[in-house]
N, C-alpha and C positions, 0 to 999 in steps of 0.2 A: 753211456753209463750214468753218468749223472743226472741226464733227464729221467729217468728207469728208478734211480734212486728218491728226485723228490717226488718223483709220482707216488712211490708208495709212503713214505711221510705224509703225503697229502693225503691220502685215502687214509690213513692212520687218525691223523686230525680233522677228517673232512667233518664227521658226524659226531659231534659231541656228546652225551648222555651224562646227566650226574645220578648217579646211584640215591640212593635214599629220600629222593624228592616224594614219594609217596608217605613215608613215618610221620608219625607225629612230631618226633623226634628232627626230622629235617626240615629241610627250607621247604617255603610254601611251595607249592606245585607248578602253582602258575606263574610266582615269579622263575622256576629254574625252567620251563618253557619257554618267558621271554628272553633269558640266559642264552638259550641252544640256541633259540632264531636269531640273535645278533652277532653268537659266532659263526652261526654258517652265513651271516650276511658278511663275512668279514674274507677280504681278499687272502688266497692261502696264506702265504709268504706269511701276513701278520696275524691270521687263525693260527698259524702254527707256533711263533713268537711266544704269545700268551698265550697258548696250551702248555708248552714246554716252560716255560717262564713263573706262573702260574701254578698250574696244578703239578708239573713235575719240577718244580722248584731248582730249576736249572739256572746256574750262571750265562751271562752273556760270552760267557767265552766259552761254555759248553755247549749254549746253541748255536754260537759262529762256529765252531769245529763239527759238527753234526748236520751243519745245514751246509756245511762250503762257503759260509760268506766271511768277512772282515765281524768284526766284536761292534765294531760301529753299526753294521749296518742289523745285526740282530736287535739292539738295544733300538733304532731307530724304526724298526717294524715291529716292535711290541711297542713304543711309543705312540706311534699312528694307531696300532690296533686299540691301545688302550683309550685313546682320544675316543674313535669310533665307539667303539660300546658305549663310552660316556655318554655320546650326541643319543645312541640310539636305547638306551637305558634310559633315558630323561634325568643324566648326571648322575646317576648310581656305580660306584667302582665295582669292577664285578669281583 
């Protein structure tokens, strides 16, 4: 049951997209390109951290109850993930 569960979180987070990268009005195109390809360089667990973290402006204790893990260890995998975009952004927060 559980694996059944974060498979489809994973596939939920797997492919990233931000809307409005093409307007004038939004972020450059190519930087929200190298955006997508560093999250989907990013191991689930911490893609999905800082998806939910992020763009669905979730508590660590809403994504420790949604993901089944402890609060520590949510907070500790949007940690890592956020390091990594760092290294692979060239130190840009995303």
């Amino acid at each position: 049951r559980r694996g059944g569960r974060a498979m489809k979180r994973d596939q939920a987070v797997g492919v990233l997209r931000f809307e409005g990268a093409s307007s004038d009005e939004g972020p450059d195109p190519a930087e929200v390109a190298k955006l997508e390809a560093a999250m989907a360089g990013l191991p689930g667990d911490q893609r999905e951290a800082v998806f939910l973290k992020v763009w669905q402006e979730m508590t660590f204790a809403q994504i420790a109850e949604l993901t089944g893990v402890p609060a520590d260890t949510a907070a500790s995998r949007y940690r890592y993930g956020i390091d990594k975009l760092k290294k692979l952004l060239g130190g840009h927060e995303p």
